[in-house]
SEFIZA-3560 file (N, C-alpha, C; in Angstrom, 3 decimals):
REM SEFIZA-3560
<numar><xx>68.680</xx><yy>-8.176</yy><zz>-44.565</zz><atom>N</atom></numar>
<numar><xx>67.865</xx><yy>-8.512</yy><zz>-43.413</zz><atom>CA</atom></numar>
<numar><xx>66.680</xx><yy>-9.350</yy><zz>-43.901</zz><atom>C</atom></numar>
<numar><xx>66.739</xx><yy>-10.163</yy><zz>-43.534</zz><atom>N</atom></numar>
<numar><xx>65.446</xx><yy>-11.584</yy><zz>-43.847</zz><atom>CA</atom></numar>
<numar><xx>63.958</xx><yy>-10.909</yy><zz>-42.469</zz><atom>C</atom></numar>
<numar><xx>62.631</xx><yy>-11.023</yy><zz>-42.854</zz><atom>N</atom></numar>
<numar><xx>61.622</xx><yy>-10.510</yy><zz>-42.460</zz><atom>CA</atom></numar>
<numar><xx>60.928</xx><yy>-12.113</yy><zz>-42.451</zz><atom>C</atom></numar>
<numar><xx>60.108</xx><yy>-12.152</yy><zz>-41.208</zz><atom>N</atom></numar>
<numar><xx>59.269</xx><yy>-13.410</yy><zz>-40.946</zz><atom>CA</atom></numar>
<numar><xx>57.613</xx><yy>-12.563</yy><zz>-41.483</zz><atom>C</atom></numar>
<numar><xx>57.302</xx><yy>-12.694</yy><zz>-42.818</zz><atom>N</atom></numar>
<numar><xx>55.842</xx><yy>-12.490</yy><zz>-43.152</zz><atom>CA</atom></numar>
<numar><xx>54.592</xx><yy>-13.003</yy><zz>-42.464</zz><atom>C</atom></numar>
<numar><xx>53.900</xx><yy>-12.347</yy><zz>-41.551</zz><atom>N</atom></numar>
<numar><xx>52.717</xx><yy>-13.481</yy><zz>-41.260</zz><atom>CA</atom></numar>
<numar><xx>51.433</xx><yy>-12.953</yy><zz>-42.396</zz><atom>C</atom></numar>
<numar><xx>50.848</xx><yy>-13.633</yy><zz>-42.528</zz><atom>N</atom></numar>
<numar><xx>49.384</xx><yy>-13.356</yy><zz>-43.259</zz><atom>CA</atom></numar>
<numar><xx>48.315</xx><yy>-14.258</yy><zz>-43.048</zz><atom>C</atom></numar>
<numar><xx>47.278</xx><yy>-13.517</yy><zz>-41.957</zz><atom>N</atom></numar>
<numar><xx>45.822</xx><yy>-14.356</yy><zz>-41.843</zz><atom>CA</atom></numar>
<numar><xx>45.369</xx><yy>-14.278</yy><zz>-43.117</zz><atom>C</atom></numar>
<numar><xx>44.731</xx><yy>-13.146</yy><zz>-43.707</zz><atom>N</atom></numar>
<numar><xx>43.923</xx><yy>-12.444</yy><zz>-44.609</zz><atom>CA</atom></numar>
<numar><xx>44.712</xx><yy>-11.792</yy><zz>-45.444</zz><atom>C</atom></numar>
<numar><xx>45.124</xx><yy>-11.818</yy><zz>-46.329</zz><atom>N</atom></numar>
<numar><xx>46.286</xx><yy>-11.185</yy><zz>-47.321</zz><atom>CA</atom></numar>
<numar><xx>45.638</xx><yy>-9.875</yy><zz>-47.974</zz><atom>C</atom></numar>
<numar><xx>45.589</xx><yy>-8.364</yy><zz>-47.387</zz><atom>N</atom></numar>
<numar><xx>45.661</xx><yy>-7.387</yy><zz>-47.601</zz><atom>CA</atom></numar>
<numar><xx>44.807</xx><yy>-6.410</yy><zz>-46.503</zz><atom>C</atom></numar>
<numar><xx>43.885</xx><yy>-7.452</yy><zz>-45.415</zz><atom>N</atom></numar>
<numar><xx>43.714</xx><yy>-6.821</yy><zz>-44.222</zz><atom>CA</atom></numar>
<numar><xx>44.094</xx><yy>-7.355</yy><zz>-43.154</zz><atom>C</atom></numar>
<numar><xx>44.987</xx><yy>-8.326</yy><zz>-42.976</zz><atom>N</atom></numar>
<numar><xx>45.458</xx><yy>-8.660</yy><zz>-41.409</zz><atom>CA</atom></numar>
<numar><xx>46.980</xx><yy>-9.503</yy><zz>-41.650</zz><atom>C</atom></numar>
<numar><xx>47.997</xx><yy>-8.661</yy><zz>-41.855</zz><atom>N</atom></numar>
<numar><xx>49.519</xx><yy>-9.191</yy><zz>-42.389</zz><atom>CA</atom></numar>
<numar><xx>50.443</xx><yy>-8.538</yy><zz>-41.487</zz><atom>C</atom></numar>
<numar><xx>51.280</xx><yy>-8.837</yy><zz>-40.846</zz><atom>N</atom></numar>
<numar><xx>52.304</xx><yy>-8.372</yy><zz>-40.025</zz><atom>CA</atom></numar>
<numar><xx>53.539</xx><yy>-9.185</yy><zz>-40.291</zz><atom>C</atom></numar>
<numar><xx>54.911</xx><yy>-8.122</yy><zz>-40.070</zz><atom>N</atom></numar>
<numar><xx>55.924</xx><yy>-8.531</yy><zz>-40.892</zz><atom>CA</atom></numar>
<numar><xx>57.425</xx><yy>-8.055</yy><zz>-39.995</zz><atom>C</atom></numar>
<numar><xx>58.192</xx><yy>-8.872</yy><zz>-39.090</zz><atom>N</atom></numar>
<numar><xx>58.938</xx><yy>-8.677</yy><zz>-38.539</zz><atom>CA</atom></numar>
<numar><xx>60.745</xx><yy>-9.066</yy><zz>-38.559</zz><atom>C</atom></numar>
<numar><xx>61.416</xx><yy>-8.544</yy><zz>-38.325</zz><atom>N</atom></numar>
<numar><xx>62.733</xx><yy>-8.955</yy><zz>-38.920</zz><atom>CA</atom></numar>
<numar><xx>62.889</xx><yy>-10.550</yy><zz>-37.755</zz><atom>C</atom></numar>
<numar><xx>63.434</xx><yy>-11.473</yy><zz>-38.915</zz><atom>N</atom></numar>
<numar><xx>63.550</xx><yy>-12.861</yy><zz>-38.216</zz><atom>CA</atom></numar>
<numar><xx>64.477</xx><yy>-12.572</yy><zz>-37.070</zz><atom>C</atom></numar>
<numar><xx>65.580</xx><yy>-12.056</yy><zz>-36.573</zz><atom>N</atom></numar>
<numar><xx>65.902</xx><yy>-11.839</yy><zz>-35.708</zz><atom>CA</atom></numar>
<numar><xx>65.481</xx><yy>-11.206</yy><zz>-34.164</zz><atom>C</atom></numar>
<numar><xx>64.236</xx><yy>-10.821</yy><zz>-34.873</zz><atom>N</atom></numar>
<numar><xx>63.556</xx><yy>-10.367</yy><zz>-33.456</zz><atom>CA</atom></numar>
<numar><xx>62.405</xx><yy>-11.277</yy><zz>-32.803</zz><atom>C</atom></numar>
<numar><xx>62.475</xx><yy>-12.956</yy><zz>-33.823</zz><atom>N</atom></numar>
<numar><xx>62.042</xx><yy>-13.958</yy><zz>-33.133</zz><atom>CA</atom></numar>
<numar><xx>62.535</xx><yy>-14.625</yy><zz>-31.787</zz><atom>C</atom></numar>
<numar><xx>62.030</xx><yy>-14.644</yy><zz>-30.963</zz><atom>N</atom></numar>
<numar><xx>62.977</xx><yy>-15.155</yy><zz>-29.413</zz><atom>CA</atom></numar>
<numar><xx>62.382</xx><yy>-16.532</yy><zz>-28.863</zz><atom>C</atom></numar>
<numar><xx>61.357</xx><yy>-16.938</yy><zz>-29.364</zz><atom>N</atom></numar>
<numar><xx>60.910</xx><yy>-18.166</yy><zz>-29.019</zz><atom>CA</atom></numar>
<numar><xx>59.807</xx><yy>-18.684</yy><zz>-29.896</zz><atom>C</atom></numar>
<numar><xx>59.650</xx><yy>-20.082</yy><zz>-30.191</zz><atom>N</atom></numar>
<numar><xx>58.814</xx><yy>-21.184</yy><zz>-30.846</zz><atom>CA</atom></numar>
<numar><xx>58.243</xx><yy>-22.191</yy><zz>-30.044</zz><atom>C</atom></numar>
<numar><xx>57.289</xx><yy>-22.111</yy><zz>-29.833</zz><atom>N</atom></numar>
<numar><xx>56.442</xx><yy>-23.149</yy><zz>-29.032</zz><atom>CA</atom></numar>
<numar><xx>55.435</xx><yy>-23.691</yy><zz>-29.179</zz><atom>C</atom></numar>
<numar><xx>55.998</xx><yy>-25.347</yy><zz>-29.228</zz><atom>N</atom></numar>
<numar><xx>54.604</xx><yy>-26.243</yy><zz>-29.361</zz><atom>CA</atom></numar>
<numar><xx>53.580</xx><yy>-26.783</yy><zz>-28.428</zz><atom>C</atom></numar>
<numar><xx>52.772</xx><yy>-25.485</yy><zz>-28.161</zz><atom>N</atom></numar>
<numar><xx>51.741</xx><yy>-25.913</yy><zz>-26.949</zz><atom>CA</atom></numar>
<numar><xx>50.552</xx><yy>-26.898</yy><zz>-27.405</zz><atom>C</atom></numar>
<numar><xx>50.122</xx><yy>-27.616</yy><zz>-28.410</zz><atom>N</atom></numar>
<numar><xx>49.179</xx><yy>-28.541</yy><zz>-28.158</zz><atom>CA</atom></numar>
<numar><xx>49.240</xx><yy>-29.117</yy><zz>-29.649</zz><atom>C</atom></numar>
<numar><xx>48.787</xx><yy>-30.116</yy><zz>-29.805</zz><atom>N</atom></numar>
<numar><xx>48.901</xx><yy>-31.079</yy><zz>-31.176</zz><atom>CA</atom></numar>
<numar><xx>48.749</xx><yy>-29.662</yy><zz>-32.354</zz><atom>C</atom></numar>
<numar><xx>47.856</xx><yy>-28.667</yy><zz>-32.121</zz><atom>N</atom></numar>
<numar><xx>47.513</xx><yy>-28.344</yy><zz>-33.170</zz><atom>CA</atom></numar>
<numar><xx>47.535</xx><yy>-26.719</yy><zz>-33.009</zz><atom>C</atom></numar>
<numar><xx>48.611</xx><yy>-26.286</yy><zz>-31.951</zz><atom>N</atom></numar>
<numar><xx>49.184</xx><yy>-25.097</yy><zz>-31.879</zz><atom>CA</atom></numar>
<numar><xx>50.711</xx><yy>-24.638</yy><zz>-31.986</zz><atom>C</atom></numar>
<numar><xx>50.809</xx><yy>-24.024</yy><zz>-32.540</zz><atom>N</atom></numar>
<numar><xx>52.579</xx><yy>-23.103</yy><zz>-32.674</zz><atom>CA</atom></numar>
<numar><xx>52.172</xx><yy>-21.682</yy><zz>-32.069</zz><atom>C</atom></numar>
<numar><xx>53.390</xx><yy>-21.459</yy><zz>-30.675</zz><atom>N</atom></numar>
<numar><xx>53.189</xx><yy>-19.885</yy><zz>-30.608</zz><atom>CA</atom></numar>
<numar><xx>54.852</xx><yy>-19.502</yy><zz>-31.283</zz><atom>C</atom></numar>
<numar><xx>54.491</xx><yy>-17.975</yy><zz>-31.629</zz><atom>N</atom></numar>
<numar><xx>55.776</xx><yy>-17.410</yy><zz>-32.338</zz><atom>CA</atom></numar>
<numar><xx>55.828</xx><yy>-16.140</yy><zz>-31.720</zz><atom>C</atom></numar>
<numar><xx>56.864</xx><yy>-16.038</yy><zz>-30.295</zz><atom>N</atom></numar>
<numar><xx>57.132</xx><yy>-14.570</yy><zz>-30.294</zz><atom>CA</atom></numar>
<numar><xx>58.271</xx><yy>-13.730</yy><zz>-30.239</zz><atom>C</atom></numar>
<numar><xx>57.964</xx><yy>-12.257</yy><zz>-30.717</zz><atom>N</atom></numar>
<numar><xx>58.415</xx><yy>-11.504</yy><zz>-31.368</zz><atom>CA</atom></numar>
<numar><xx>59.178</xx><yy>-10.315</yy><zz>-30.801</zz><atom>C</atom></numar>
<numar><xx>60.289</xx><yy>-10.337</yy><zz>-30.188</zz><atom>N</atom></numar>
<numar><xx>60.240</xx><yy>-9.112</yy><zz>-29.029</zz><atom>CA</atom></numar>
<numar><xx>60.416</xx><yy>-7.477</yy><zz>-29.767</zz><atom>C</atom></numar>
<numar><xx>59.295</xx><yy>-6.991</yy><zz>-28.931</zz><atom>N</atom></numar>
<numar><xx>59.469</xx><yy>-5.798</yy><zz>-28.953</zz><atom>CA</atom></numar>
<numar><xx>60.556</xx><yy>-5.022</yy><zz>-29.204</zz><atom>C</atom></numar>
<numar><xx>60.195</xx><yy>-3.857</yy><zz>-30.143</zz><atom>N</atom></numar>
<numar><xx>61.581</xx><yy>-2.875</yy><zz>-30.074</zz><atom>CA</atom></numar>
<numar><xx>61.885</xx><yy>-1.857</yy><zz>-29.004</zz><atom>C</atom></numar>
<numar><xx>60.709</xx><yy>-2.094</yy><zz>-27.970</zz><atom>N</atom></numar>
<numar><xx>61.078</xx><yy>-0.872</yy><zz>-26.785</zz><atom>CA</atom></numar>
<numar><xx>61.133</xx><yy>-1.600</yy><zz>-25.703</zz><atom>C</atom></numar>
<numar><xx>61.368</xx><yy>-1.523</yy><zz>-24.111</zz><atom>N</atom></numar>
<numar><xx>61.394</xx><yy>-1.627</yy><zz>-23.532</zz><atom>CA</atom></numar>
<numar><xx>60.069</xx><yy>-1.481</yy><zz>-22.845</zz><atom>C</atom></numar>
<numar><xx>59.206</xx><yy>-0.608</yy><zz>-23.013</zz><atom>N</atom></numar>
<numar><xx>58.105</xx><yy>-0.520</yy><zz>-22.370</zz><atom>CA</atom></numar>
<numar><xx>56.928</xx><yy>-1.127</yy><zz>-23.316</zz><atom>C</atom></numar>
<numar><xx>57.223</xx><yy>-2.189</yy><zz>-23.869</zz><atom>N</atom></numar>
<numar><xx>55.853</xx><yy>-2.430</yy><zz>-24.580</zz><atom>CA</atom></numar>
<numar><xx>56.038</xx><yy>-4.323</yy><zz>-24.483</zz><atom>C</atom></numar>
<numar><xx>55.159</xx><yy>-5.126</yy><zz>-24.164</zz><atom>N</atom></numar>
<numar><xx>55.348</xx><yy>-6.595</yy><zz>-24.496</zz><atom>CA</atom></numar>
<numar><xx>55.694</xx><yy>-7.239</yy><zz>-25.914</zz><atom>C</atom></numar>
<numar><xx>55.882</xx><yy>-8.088</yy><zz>-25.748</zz><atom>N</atom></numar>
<numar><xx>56.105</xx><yy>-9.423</yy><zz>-26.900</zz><atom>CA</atom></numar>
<numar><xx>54.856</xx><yy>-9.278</yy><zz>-27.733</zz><atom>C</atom></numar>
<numar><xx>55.273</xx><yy>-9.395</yy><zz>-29.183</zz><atom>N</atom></numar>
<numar><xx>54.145</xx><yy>-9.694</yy><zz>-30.076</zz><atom>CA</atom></numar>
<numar><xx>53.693</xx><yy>-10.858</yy><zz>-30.205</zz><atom>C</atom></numar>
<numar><xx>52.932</xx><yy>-11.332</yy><zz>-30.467</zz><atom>N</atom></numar>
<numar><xx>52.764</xx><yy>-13.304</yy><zz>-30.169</zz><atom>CA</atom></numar>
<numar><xx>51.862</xx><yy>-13.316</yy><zz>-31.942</zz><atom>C</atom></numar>
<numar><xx>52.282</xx><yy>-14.808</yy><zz>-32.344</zz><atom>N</atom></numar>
<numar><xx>51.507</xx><yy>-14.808</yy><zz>-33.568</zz><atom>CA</atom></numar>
<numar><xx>51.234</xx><yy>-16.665</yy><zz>-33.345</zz><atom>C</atom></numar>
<numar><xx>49.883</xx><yy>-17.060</yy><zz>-33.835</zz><atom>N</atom></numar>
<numar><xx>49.673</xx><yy>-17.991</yy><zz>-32.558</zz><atom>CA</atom></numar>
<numar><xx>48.967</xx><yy>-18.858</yy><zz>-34.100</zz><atom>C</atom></numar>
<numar><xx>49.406</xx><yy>-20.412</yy><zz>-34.672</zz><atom>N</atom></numar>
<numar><xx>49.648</xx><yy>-21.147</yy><zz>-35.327</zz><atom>CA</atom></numar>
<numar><xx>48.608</xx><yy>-21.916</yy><zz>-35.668</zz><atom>C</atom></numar>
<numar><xx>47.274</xx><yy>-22.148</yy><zz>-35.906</zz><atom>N</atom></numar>
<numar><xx>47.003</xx><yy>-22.822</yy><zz>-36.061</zz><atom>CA</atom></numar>
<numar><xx>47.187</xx><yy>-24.129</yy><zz>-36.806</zz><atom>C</atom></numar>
<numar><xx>47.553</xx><yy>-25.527</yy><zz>-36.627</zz><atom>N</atom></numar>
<numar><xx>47.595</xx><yy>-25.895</yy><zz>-37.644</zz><atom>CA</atom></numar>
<numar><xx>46.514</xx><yy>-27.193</yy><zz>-37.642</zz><atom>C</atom></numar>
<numar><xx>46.929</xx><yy>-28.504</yy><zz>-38.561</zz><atom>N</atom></numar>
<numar><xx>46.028</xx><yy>-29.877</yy><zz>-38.623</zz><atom>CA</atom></numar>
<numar><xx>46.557</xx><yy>-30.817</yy><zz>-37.398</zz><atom>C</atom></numar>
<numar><xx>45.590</xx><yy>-31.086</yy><zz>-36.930</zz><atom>N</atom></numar>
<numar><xx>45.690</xx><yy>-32.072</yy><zz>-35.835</zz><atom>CA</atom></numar>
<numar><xx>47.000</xx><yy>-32.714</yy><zz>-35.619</zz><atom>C</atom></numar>
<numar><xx>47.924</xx><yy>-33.093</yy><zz>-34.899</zz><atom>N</atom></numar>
<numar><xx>49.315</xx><yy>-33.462</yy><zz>-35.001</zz><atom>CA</atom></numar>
<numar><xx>50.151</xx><yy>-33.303</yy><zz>-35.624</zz><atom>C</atom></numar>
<numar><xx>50.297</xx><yy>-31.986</yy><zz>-36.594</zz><atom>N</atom></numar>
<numar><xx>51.478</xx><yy>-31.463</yy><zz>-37.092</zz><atom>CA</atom></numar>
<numar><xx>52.097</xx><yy>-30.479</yy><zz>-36.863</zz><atom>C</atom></numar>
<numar><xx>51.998</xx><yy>-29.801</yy><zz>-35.813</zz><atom>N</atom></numar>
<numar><xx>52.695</xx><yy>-28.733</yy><zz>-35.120</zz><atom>CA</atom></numar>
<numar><xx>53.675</xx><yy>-28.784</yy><zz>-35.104</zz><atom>C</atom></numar>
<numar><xx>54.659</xx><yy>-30.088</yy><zz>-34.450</zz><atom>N</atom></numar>
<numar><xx>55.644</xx><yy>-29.479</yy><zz>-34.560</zz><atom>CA</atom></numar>
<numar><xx>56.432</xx><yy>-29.616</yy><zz>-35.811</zz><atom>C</atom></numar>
<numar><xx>55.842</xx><yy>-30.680</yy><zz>-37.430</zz><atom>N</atom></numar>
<numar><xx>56.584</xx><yy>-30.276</yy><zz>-38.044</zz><atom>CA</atom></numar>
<numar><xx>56.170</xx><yy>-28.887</yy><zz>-38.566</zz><atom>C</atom></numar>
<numar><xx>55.552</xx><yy>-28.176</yy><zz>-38.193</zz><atom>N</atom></numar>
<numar><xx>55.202</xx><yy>-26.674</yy><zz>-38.780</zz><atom>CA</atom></numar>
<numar><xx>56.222</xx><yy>-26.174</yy><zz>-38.250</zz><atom>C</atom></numar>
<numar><xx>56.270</xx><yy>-26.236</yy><zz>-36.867</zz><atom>N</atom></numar>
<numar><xx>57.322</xx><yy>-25.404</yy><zz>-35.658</zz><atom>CA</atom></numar>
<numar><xx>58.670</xx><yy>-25.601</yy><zz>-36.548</zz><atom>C</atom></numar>
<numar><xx>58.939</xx><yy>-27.258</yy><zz>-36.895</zz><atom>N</atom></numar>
<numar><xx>60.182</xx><yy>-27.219</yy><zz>-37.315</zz><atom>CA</atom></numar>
<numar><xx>60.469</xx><yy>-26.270</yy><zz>-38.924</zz><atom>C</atom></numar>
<numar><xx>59.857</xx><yy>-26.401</yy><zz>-39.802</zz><atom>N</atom></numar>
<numar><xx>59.655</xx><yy>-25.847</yy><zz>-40.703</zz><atom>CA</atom></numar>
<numar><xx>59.780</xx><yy>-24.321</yy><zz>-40.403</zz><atom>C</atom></numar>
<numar><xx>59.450</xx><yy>-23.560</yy><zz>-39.711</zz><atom>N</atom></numar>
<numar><xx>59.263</xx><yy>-22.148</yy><zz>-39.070</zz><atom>CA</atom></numar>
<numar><xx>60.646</xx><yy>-22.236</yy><zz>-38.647</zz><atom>C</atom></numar>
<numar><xx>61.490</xx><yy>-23.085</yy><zz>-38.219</zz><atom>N</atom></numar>
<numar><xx>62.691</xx><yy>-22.537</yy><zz>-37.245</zz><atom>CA</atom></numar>
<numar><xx>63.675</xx><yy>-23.100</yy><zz>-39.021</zz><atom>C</atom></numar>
<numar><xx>63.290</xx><yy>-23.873</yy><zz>-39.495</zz><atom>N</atom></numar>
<numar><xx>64.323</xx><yy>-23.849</yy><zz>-40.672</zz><atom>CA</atom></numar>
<numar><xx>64.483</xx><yy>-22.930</yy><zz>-41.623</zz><atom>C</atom></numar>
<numar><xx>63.383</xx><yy>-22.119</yy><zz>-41.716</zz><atom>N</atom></numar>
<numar><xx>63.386</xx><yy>-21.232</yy><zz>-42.600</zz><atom>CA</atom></numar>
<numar><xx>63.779</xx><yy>-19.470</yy><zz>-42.303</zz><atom>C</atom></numar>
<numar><xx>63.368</xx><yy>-19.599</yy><zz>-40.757</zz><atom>N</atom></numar>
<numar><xx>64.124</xx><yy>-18.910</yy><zz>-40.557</zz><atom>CA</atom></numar>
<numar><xx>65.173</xx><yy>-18.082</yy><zz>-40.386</zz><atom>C</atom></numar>
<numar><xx>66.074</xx><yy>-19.615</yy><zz>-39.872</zz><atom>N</atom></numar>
<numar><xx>67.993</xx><yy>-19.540</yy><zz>-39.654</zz><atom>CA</atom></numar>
<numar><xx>68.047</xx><yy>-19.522</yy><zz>-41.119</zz><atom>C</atom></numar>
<numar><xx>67.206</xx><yy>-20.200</yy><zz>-42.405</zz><atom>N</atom></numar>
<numar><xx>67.973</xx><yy>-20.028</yy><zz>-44.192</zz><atom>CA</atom></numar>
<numar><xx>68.013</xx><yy>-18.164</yy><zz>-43.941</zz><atom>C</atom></numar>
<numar><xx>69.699</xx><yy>-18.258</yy><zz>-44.588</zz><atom>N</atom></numar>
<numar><xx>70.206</xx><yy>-16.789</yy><zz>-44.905</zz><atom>CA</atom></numar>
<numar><xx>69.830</xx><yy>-16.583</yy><zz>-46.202</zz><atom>C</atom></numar>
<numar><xx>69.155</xx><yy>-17.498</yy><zz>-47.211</zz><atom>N</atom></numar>
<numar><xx>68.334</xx><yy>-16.886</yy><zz>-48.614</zz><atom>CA</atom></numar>
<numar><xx>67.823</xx><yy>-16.582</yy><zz>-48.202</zz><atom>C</atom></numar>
<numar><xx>67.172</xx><yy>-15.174</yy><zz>-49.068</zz><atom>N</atom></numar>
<numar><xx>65.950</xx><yy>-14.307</yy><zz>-49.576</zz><atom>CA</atom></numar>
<numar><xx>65.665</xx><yy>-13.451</yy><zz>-48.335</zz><atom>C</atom></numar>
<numar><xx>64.930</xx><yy>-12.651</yy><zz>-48.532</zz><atom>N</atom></numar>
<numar><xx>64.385</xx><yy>-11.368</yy><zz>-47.775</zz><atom>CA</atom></numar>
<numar><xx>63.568</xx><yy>-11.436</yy><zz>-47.112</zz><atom>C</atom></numar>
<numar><xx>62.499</xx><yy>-12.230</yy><zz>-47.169</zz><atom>N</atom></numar>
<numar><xx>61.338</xx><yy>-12.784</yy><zz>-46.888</zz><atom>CA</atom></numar>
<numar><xx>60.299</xx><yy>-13.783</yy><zz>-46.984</zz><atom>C</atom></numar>
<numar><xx>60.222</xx><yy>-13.960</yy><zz>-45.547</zz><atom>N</atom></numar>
<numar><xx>59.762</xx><yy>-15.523</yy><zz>-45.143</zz><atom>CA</atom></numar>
<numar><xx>58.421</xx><yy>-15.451</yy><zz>-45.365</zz><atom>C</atom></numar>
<numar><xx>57.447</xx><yy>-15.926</yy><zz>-45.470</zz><atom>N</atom></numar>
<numar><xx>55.956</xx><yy>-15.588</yy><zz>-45.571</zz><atom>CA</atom></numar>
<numar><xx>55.547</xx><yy>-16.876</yy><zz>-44.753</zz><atom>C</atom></numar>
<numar><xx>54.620</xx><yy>-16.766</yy><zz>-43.805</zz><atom>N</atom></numar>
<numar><xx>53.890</xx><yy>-17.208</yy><zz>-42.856</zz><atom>CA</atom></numar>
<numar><xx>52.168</xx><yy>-17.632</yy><zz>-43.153</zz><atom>C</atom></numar>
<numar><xx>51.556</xx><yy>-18.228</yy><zz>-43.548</zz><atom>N</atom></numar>
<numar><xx>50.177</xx><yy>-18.288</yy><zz>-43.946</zz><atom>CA</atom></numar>
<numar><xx>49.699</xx><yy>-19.905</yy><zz>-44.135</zz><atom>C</atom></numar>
<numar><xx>48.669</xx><yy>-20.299</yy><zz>-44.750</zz><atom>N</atom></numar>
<numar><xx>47.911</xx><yy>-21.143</yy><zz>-44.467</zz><atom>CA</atom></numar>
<numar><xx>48.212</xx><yy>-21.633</yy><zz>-46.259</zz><atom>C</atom></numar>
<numar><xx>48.313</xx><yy>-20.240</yy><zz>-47.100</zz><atom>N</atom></numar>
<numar><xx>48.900</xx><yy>-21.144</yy><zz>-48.105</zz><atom>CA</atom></numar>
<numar><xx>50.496</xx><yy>-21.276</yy><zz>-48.774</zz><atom>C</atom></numar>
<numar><xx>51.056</xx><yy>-21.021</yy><zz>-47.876</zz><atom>N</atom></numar>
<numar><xx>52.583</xx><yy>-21.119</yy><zz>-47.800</zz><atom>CA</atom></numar>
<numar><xx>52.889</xx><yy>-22.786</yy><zz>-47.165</zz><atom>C</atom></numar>
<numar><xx>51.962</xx><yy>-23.296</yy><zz>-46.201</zz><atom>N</atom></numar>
<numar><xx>52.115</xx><yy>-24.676</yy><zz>-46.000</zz><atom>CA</atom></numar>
<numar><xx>51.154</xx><yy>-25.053</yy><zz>-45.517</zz><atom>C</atom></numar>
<numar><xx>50.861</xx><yy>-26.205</yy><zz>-46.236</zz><atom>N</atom></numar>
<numar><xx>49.921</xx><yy>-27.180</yy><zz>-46.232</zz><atom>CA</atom></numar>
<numar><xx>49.251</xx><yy>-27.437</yy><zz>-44.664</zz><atom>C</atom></numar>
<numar><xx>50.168</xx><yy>-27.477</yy><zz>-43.756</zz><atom>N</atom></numar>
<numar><xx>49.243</xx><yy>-27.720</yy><zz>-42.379</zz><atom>CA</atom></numar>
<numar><xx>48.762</xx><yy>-26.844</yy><zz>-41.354</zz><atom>C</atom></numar>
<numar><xx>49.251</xx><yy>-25.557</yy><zz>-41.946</zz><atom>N</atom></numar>
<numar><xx>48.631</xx><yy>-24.226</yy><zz>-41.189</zz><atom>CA</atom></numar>
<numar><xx>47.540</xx><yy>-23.635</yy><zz>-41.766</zz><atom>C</atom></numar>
<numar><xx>46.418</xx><yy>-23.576</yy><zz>-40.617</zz><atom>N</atom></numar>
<numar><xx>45.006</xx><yy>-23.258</yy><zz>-41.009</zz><atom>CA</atom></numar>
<numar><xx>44.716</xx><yy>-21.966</yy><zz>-40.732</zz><atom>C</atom></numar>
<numar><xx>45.251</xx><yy>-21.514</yy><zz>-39.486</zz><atom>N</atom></numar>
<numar><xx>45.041</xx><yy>-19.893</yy><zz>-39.415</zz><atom>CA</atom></numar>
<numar><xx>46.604</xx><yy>-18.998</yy><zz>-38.412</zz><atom>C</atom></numar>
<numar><xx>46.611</xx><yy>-18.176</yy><zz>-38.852</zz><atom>N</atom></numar>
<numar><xx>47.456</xx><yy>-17.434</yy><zz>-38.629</zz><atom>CA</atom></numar>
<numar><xx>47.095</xx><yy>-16.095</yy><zz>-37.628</zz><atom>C</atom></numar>
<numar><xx>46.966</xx><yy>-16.137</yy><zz>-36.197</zz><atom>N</atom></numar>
<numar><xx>46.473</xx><yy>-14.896</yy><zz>-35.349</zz><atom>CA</atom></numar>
<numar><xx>47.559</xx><yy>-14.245</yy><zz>-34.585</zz><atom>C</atom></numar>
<numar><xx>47.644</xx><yy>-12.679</yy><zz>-35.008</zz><atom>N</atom></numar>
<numar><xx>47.772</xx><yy>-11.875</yy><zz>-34.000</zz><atom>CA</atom></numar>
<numar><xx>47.803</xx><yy>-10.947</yy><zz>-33.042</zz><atom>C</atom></numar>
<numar><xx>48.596</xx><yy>-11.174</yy><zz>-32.014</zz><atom>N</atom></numar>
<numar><xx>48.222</xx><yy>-10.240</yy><zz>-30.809</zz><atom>CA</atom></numar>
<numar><xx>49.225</xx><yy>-9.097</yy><zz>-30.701</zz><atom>C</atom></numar>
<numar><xx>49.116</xx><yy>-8.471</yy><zz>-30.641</zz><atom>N</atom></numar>
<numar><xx>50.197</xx><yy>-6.714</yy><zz>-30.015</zz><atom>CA</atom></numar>
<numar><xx>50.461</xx><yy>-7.019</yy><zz>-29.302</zz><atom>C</atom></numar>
<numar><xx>52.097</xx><yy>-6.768</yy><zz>-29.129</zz><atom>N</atom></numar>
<numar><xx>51.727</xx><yy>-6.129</yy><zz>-27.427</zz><atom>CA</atom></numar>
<numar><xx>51.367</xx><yy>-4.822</yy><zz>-27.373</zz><atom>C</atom></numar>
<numar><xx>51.455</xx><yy>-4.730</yy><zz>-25.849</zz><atom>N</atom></numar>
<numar><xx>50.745</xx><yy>-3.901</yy><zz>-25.458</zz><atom>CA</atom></numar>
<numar><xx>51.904</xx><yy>-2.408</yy><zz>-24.151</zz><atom>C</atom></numar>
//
């Protein structure tokens, strides 16, 4: 099972979900990626992990995020600001 790593802050703000429970990638503005995550219950929302990156490279981040994903190497994907060059911050939200 391959895991999508996110990491704002690497040892207080890291969340880590199996790539298959990614359900959507979206490039809402030059310099945003949303990534969400569905829930394992029924009664709880989508996790959202929300992209910052450099001014007009979103979507090759987005694309980069969906290639590494579908790769069936390795266990784990890691998500962060120094994993690639055009992502500046990495935020997320619970659901709820």
């Amino acid at each position: 099972m391959k895991f999508v790593h996110c990491v704002d802050t690497a040892g207080s703000d890291e969340n880590a979900w199996p790539a298959d429970k990614v359900d959507f990638i979206s490039v809402t503005a030059a310099t945003t990626v949303i990534v969400r995550f569905a829930n394992t219950t029924d009664t709880h929302s989508e996790n959202i992990v929300t992209l910052t990156t450099v001014s007009g490279k979103s979507d090759e981040v987005a694309k980069w995020l969906m290639g590494n994903i579908a790769d069936g190497r390795g266990n784990r994907f890691e998500v962060s600001a120094s994993s690639h060059a055009d992502v500046t911050t990495v935020a997320f939200t619970a659901g709820s």
